[in-house]
C-alpha positions in Angstrom: 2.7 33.6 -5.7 -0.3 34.6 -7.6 -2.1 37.6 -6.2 -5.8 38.0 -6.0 -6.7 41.5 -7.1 -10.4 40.3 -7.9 -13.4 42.3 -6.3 -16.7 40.9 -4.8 -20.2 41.9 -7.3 -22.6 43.4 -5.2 -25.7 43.3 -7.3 -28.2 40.5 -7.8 -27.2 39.2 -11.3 -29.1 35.5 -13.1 -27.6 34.6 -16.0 -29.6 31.9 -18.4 -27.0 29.9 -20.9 -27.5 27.6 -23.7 -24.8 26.3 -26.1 -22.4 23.6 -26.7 -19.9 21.6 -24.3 -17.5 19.1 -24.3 -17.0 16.5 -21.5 -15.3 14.1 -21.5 -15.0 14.0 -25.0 -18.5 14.1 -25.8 -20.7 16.5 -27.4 -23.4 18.2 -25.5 -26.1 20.4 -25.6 -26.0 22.9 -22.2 -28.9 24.6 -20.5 -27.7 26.3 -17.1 -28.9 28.7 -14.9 -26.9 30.6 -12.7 -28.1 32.7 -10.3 -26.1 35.4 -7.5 -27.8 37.3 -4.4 -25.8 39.3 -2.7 -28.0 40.5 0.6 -26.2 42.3 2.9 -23.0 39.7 4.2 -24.8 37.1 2.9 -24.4 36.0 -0.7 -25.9 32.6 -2.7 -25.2 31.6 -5.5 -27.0 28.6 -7.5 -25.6 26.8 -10.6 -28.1 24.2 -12.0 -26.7 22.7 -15.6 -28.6 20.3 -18.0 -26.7 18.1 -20.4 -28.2 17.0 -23.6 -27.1 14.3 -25.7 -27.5 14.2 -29.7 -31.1 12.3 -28.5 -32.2 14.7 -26.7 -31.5 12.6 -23.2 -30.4 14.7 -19.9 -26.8 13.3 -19.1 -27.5 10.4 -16.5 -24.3 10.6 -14.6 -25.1 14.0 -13.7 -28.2 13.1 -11.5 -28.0 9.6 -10.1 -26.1 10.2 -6.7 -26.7 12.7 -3.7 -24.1 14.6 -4.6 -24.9 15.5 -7.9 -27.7 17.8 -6.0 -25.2 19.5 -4.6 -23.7 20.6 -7.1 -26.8 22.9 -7.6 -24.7 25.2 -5.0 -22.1 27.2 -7.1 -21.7 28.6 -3.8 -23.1 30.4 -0.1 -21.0 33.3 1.5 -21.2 35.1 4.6 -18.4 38.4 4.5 -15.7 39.0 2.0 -12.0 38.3 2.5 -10.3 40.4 5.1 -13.9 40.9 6.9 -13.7 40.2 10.9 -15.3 36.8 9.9 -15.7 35.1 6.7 -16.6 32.2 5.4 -17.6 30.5 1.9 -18.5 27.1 1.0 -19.3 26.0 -3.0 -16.1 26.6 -5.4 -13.0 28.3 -4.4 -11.5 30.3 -7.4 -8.3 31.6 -5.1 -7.5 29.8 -2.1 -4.1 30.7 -0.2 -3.1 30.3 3.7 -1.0 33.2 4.6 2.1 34.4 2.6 2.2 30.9 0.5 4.1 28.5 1.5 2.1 25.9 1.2 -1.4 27.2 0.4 -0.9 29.3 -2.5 -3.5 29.9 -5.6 -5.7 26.6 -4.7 -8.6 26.2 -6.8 -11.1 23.3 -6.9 -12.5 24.9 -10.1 -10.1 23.5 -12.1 -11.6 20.9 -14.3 -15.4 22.6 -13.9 -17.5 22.5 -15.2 -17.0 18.4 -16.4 -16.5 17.8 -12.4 -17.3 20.1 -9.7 -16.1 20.6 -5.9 -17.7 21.8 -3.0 -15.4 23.1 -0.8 -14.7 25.6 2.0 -12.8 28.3 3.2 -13.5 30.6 6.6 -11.1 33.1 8.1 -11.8 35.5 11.5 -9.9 37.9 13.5 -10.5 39.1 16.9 -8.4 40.7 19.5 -5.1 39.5 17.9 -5.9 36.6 17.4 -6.8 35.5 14.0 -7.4 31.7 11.8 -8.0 30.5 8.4 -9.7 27.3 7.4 -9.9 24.8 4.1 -11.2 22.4 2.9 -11.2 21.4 -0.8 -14.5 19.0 -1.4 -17.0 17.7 0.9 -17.9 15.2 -1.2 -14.8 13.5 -0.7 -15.8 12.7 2.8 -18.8 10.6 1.5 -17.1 8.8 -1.1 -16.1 5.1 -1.0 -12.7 5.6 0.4 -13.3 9.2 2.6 -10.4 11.2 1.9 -10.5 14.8 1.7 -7.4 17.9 1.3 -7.7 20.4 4.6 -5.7 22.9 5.8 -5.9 25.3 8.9 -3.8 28.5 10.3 -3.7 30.3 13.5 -1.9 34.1 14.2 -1.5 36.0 17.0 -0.3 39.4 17.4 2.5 38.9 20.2 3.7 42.4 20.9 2.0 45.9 18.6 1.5 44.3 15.2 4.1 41.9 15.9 2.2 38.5 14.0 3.0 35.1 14.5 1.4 32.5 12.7 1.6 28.7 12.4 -0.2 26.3 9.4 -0.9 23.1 8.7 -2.2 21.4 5.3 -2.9 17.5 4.7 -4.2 15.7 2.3 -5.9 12.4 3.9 -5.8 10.8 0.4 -3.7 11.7 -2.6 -5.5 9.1 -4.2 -8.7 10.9 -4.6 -7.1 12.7 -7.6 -8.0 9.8 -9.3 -11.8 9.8 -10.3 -14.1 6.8 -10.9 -17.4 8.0 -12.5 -19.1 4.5 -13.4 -18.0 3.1 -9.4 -16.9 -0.4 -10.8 -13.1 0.8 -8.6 -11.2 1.2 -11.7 -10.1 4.6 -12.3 -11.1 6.8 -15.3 -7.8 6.9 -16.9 -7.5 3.5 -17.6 -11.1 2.6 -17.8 -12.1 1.2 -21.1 -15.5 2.3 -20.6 -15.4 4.7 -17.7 -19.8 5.4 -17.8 -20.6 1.6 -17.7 -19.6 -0.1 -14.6 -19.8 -3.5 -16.3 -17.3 -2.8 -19.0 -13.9 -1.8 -17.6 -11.4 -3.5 -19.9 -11.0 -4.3 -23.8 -12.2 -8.0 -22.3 -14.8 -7.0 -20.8 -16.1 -5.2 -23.7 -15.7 -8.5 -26.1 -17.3 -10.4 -23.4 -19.7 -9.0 -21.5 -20.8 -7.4 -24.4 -21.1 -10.1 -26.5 -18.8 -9.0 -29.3 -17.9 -12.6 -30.4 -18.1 -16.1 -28.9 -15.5 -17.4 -26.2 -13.4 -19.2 -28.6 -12.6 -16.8 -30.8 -11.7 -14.3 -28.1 -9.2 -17.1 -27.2 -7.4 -17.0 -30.6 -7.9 -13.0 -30.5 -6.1 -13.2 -26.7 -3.2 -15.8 -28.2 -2.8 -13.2 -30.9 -2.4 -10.3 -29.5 -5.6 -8.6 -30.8 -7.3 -8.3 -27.4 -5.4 -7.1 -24.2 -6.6 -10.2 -21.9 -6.0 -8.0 -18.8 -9.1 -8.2 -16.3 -11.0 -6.0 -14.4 -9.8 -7.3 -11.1 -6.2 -6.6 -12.1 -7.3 -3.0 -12.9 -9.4 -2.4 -9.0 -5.6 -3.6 -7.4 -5.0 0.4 -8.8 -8.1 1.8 -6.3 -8.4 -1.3 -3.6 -6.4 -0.9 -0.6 -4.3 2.2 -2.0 -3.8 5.3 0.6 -1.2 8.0 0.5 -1.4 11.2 2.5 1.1 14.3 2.6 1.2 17.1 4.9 3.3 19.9 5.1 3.7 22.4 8.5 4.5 25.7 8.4 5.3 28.8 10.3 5.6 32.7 9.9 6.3 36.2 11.5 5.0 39.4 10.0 5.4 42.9 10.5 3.6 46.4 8.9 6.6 48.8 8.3 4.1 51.2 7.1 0.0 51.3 7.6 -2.0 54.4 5.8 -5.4 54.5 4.0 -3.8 53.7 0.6 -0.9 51.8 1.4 0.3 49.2 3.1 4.3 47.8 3.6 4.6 44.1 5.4 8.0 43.0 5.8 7.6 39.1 7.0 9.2 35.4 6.6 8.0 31.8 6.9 9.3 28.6 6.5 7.8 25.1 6.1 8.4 21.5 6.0 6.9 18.5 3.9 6.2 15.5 6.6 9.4 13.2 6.0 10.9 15.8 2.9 12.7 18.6 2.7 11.8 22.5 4.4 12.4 25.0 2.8 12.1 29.0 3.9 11.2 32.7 2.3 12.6 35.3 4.4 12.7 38.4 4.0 9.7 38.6 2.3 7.9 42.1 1.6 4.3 42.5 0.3 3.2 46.5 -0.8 -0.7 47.6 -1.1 -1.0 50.4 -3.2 -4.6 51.4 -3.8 -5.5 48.7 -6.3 -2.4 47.5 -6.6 -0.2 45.1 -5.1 3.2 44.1 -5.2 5.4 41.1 -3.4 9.0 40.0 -3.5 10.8 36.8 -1.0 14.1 35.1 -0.9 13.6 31.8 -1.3 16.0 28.9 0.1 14.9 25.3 0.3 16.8 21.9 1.1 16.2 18.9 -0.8 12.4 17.2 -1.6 10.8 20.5 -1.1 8.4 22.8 -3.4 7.1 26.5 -2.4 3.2 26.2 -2.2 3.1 22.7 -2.7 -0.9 23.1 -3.0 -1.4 25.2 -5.7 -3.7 25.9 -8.6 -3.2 22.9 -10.8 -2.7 20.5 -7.4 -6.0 18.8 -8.2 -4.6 18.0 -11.8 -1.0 16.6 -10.1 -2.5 15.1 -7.1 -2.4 11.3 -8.5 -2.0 10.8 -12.3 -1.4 7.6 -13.7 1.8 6.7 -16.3 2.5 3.9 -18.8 5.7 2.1 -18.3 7.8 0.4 -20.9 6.1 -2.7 -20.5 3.0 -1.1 -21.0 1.3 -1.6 -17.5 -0.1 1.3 -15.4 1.7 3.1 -12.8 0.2 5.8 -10.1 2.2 8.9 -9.6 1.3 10.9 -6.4 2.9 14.5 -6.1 4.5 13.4 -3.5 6.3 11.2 -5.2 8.1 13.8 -7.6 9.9 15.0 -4.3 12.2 12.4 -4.8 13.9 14.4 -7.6 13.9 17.9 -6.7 17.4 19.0 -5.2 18.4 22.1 -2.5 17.6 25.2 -4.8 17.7 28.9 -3.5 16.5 31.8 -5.6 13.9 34.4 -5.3 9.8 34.9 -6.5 8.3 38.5 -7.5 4.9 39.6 -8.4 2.3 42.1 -8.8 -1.0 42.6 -9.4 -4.1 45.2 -10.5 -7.6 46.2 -10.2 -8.3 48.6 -11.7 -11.0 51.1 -11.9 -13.5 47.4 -12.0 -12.2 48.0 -16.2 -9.0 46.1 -16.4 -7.6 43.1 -14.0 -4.2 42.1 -14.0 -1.9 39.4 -12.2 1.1 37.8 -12.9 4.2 36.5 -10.8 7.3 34.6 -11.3 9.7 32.4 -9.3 12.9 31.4 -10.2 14.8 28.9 -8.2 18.4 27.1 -8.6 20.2 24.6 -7.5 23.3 22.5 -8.3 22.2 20.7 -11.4 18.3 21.6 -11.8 16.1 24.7 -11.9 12.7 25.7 -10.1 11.0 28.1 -12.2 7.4 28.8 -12.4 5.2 31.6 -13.9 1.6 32.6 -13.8 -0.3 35.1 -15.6 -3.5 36.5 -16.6 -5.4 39.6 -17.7 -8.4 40.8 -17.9 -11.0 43.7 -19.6 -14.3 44.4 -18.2 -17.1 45.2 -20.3 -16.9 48.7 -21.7 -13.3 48.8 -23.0 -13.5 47.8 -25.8 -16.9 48.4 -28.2 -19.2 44.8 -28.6 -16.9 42.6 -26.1 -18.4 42.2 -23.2 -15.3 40.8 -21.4 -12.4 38.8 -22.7 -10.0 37.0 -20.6 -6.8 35.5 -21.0 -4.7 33.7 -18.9 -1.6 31.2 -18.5 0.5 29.2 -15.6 3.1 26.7 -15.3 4.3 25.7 -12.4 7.8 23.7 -11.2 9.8 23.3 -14.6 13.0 23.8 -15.3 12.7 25.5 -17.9 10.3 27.5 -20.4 11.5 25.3 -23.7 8.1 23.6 -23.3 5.3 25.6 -23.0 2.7 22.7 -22.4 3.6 20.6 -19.5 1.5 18.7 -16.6 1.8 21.1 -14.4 0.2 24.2 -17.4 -3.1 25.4 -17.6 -4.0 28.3 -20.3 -6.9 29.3 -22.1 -9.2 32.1 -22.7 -12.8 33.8 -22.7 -13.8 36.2 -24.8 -17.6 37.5 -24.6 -19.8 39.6 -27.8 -22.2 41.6 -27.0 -25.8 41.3 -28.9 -28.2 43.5 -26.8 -28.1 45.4 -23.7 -27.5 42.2 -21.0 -27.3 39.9 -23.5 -24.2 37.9 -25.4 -22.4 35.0 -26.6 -19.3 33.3 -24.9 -16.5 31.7 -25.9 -14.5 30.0 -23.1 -11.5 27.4 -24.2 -9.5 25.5 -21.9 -6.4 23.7 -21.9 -4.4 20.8 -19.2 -2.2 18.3 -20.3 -1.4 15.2 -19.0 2.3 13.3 -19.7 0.1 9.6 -19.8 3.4 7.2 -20.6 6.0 9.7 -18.4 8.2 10.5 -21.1 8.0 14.4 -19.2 6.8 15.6 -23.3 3.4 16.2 -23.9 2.2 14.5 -27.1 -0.4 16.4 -29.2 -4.1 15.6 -29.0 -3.9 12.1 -27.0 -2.3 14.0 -24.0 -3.9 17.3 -24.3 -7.5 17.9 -22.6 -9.5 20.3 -24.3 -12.7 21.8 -22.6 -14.7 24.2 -24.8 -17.8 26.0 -23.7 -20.2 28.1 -26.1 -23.2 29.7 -25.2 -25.3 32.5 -24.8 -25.8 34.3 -21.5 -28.4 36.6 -20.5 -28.2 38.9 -17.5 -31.2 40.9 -15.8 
């Protein structure tokens, strides 16, 4: 369970950048303006990007649908977290439901800037009763095949500050993990030219593109020089393909101790993945200590169960695809991987730190056993403000792997790591570095092979704040 120590800016801040970026493995040039304005509950943000080629062309699949407009809002807020009533729609850094259980970490920022999300989250609280809503990406409901991740939670204090609470999370569509930029309904993974709609195979690209003349492409296919596989064959993967998952959930919680700079829950919950396993983390305790914070659980699940099944790298495991021996495709839901995990028991801990607005910490751990496998997953990342140390003007590193069995490899699908790391120039003014790192296991051998399965998202720029 990854806790968010993060505070809210309160000040109008505009930052202009220009540098290089890398998407999808191509060199830009990057303009981009973003813009923050806090006023009063109410805060805005606008993020509009320009990519430039080596021609000096704006990217073209940046601006030719409705919804590349709106992904000029970064995001629009109304409260903070923990207000009476909140609500933010645009990209959601830290998204949880409750203790966990199911909604734990969720971010649809996760391969941003190469593709963005516009999603929401809301949460009020009046007269014991209290709700949370989520939704990961509105544009998913105005896609081809409308599909869309949503969750929602009720509480009610029954008796004191007695709290029940009940949650539900479904994903209409795990197939929506799988992105089509050029809309010819073969996915980007195995698109041979994933920005022309017209070219979608290696015969496509010999034919429709004129490479050679038809017979010789017949002694090419006969061969074994071109794969003859069509571009029908390749829509089967998109066309009439649905797969939903949803996972219920329940909790009780109750403050052992409430003061001005400290807080002690004692609570439990439990859950269960429609037509899986349940699983449940009782007791659970969760301490607020000024800036700090603290949480430990039991945890105990049967079999085809995972603790916060929707967490920070869902969007990366959602659907992936994998080669098989005989070297055709196959899709691999999420949900599928239930199928392997086995009744585990164990226990998560972590912490986290704000403090003083100079350094931010958070890290956490869960370690889970069963019979023959292990659970384990960790997550950590720190962070220095400007000010700590002379001409940075923040640096940032983080790391998180979730459901492995074991730490022997560091890079796995389920990993995410990199780091930022800013230099100041002038009052208001520097250059940032920001890498990235996800992996994806493309012929599901469970091993990560160097540069063909690692994706690599660099940013460099210049930002200036006033």
């Amino acid at each position: 369970m990854a806790l968010d120590t993060r505070v809210s800016s309160e000040t109008v801040t505009a930052s202009a950048i220009a540098g290089a970026i890398n998407v999808d493995g191509k060199n830009y040039q990057q303009i981009a303006i973003r813009a923050e304005f806090p006023i009063g509950k109410l805060g805005l943000g606008i993020d509009c990007q320009l990519l430039f080629d080596d021609q000096g062309n704006v990217r073209k699949e940046d601006w030719d649908e409705f919804e590349d407009y709106l992904n000029l809002i970064y995001y629009i807020r109304w409260g903070h977290k923990g207000d009476p009533f909140y609500t933010k729609v645009g990209g959601l850094d830290f998204s949880s439901l409750g203790y966990g259980i199911i909604l734990n970490g969720y971010t649809n920022m996760i391969e941003y800037p190469t593709y963005k999300r516009i999603g929401m989250e809301m949460s009020f609280e009046s007269d014991g009763l209290g709700g949370e809503l989520f939704l990961n990406d509105y544009k998913e409901l105005i896609a081809d095949k409308p599909g869309v991740l949503v969750g929602a939670r009720l509480t009610y204090k029954i008796f004191g500050d007695l709290t029940i609470g009940v949650s539900v999370v479904k994903d209409f569509n795990e197939y929506n993990g799988l992105r089509d930029t050029d809309g010819d309904d073969v996915p980007d993974e195995i698109d041979y030219d994933m920005d022309n709609e017209e070219i979608a195979t290696e015969l496509d690209y010999w034919t429709i593109g004129k490479k050679a003349q038809s017979d010789t492409i017949k002694l090419m296919i006969r061969d074994g020089l071109i794969d003859p596989t069509t571009k029908r064959e390749l829509q089967t993967y998109f066309n009439e393909k649905t797969s939903t998952s949803t996972v219920f959930g329940a909790d009780v919680s109750y403050p052992l101790f409430k003061g001005d700079r400290m807080r002690l829950d004692i609570y439990g919950q439990a859950a269960k993945i429609k037509d899986y396993g349940w699983g449940f983390a009782a007791p659970g305790l969760r301490l607020l200590l000024g800036p700090m914070r603290f949480v430990a659980e039991y945890r105990y699940s049967q079999d085809e169960f995972l603790f916060g099944y929707y967490n920070s790298t869902y969007e990366l495991e959602r659907a992936t695809f994998i080669k098989k021996e005989d070297n055709s495709w196959e899709i691999m839901t999420k949900e599928m991987t239930l199928n392997t995990v086995e009744k585990m028991d164990g226990y998560l801990v972590g912490a986290g730190a704000n403090l003083g607005n100079i350094v931010e910490m958070n890290a956490s751990y869960q370690d889970l056993r069963g019979h023959n496998d292990k659970n384990r997953s960790i997550y950590g990342e720190i962070k220095l403000n400007k000010n700590f140390i002379p001409k940075i003007s923040t640096a940032k590193v983080y790391y998180y792997q979730n459901n492995v069995e074991n730490f022997s490899e560091w890079k796995t699908p389920g990993t995410v790591m990199g780091y930022i790391i800013g230099f100041g120039l002038t009052s208001g003014a520097s250059v940032n570095f920001n890498f990235r790192y996800t992996f994806e296991d493309k012929n599901g051998d469970g091993i990560i092979h160097g540069k063909e399965e690692t994706l690599k998202s660099v940013g460099i720029g210049t930002t200036v704040v006033f």
